[in-house]
C-alpha positions in Angstrom: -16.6 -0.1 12.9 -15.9 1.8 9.7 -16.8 0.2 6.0 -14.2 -0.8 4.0 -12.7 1.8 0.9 -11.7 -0.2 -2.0 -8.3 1.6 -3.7 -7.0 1.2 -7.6 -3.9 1.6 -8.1 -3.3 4.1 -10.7 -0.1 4.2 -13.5 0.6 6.6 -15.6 -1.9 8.8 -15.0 -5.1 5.8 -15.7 -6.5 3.1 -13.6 -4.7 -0.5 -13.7 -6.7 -4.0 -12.6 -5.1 -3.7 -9.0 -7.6 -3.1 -6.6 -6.8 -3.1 -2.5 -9.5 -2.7 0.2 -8.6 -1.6 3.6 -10.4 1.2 5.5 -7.2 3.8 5.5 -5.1 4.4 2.3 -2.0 3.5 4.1 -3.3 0.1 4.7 -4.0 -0.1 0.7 -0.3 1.3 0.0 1.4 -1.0 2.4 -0.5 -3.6 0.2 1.0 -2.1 -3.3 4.0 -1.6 -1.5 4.5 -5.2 -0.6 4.3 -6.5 -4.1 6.9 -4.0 -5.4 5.5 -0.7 -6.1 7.8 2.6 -5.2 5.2 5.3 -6.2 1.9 4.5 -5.8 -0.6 6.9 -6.6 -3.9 5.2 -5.3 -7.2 6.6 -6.5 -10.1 6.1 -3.8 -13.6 4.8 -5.4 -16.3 7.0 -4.9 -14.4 10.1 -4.6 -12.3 12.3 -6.7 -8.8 11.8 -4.5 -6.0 10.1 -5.5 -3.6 9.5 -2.2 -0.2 9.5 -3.2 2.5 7.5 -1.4 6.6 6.8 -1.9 7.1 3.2 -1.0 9.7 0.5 -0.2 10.7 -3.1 1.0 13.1 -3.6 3.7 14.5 -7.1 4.8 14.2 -7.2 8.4 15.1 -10.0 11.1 12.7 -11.9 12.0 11.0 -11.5 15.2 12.2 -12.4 18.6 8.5 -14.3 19.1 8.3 -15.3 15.3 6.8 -19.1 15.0 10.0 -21.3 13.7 9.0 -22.0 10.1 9.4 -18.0 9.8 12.4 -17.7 7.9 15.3 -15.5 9.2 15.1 -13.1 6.9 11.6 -11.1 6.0 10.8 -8.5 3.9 8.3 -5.4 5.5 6.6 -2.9 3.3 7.1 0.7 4.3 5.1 3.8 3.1 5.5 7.9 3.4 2.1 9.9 2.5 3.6 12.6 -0.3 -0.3 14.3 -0.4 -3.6 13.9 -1.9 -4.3 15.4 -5.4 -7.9 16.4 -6.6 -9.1 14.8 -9.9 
């Protein structure tokens, strides 16, 4: 099983208080993505990449086998990768 990468989200250009830990960096952006963020440049601890990410929030249908306090409508985060720049 692979250690967790903790992942701070970055805006304009410097570090904010937002921190998200997941072992991928799409994990971390679906994570910024659900709480509103569009571009999301994440900078990995540890290492001088910061993983850069276009995101969005779709309301969806809920699904088929969804438990019935599950309203009808939800929201889903989505991500696209744009690249990795090199601090």
């Amino acid at each position: 099983m692979g250690e967790k990468k903790y992942f701070v989200l970055m805006s304009g250009g410097k570090d904010t208080s937002q921190v998200f830990a997941s072992r991928q960096p799409r994990g971390a952006a679906l994570k910024a993505a659900t709480r509103g963020s569009t571009s999301i440049r994440l900078r990995e601890r540890g290492t001088k990449r910061v993983h850069c990410f276009k995101g969005w929030v779709d309301t969806v249908a809920k699904p088929a086998n969804g438990p019935a306090w599950l309203p009808d409508k939800i929201k889903k985060a989505n991500v696209k990768k744009l690249g990795i720049e090199h601090l």
